[in-house]
N, C-alpha and C positions, 0 to 999 in steps of 0.2 A: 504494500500500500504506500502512497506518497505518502511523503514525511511533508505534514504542515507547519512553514514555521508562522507564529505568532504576527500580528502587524496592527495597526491601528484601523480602527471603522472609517469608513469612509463620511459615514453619518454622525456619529456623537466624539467619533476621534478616541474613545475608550477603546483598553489595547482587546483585540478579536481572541476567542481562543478554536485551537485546533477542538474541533467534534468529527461526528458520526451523524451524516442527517440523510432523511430519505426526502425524496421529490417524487411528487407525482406529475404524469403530463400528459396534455389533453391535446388536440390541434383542430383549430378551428374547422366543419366540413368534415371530420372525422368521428365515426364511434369508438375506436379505438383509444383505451384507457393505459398507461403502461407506470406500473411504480419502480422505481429505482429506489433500494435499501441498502443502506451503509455504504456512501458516498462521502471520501474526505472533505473535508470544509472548514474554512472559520467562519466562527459564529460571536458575533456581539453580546458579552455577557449584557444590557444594557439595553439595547434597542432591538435586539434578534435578527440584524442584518447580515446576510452568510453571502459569504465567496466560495466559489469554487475553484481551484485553479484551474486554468485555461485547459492544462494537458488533461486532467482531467474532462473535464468540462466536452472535448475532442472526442476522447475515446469514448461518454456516452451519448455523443450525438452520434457516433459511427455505429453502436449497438442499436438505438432506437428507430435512427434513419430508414433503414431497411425495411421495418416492422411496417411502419406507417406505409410506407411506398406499395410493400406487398397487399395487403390489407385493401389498398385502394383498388390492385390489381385485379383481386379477388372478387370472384361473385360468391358470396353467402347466402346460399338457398337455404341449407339443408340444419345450419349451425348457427348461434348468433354471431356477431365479432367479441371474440375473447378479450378478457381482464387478463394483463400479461403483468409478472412479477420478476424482477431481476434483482438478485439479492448477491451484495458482495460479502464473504465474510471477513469477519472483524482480523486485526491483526493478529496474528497469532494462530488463533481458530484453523482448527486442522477440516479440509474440503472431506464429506465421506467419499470413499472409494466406488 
């Protein structure tokens, strides 16, 4: 997992701290729901304003991008469009086999 280092809020200027936050995302024109869990971030003890780093930031728009694209692709007769969950584990946290 990236290593977050600590920085000031962009909003209240109190110093941000490294967390663990999940996002959800929706796209306008789309049924398609998808949560993203345990995503690095700093978070504003104070105002709850979060960053995510860029590189981050990259690689879940190159995991989610696709979804959405297929999705649209798809004609859904038979099934509804799925609630998709992407879940990273925490540091340390052993992946099951």
């Amino acid at each position: 997992m990236k290593e977050i280092k600590p920085r000031p809020c962009p909003e209240c200027r109190r110093m941000m701290e490294p967390r663990v936050i999940n996002l959800h995302y929706e796209r306008k024109g789309s049924d398609l729901h998808v949560e993203v869990i345990g995503i690095p971030a700093n978070v504003c003890p104070r105002c709850f304003y979060r960053l995510i780093p860029a590189e981050v930031a990259q690689q879940i728009d190159a995991l989610i991008d696709p979804l959405y694209e297929r999705v649209q692709q798809q004609t859904w007769e038979l099934l509804p469009i799925p609630h998709i969950d992407i879940q990273f584990p925490l540091q340390g946290e052993r992946v099951p086999q």
